[in-house]
Every structure is written in C-alpha cells, then in structure tokens.
C-alpha positions, 0 to 999 in steps of 0.5 A: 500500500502505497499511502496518499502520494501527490502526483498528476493523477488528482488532475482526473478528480473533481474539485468536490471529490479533492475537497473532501480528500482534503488536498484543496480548500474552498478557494480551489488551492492545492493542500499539501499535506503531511501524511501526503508522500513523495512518488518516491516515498509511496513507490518504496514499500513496494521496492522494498517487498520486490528487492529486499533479500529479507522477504524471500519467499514472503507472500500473501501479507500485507505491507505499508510504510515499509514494514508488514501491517497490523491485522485489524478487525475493526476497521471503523476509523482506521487508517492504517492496517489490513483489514483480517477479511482480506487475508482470508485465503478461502474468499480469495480464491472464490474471487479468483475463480468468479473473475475467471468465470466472468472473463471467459463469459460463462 
C-alpha cells in the first residue's frame, strides 16, 4: 500500500471529490499535506517487498510504510492496517475463480 502520494493523477478528480480528500480548500488551492508522500516515498514499500533479500519467499501479507501491517478487525476509523477479511485465503480464491468465470463469459 502505497499511502496518499501527490502526483498528476488528482488532475482526473473533481474539485468536490479533492475537497473532501482534503488536498484543496474552498478557494480551489492545492493542500499539501503531511501524511501526503513523495512518488518516491509511496513507490518504496513496494521496492522494498520486490528487492529486499529479507522477504524471500514472503507472500500473501500485507505491507505499508515499509514494514508488514497490523491485522485489524475493526476497521471503523482506521487508517492504517489490513483489514483480517482480506487475508482470508478461502474468499480469495472464490474471487479468483468468479473473475475467471466472468472473463471467459460463462
């Protein structure tokens, strides 16, 4: 998970949708934000699980901020952590086979 990183990309959102991001006020001014990262920050929890010799063979986890999240079941207000549900291999795997079925068309 990458975080909220500042790029061109919010050029596609509208001004209401950037508003209630927090990322611009009412007179239409970018806001940056503290917890707003760098392209280069947001890329390097991604780097880091691809080249790090340290997390060979680690798969099925969930990462941000350069370290393994913090399973959480109650997700109300939270920010940060993985969600338990989306570490449940079973739905997973019924996902993958309806995405199969959707894409050859039943």
């Amino acid at each position: 998970m990458p975080g909220w990183i500042t790029t061109n990309l919010q050029r596609h959102l509208d001004d209401d949708t950037l508003r209630s991001m927090g990322a611009m006020d009412a007179e239409g001014n970018r806001i940056d934000q503290d917890h707003f990262k760098t392209v280069e920050q947001g890329a390097s929890t991604s780097v880091l699980v691809v080249a790090s010799p340290l997390l060979d063979g680690v798969t099925g986890r969930y990462f941000e901020d350069n370290q393994e999240a913090e399973v959480i079941v109650e997700t109300a207000g939270r920010t940060k952590g993985v969600a338990a549900h989306a570490l449940d291999a079973d739905a997973a795997s019924r996902l993958w086979d309806e995405a199969e079925a959707v894409l050859r068309g039943r």
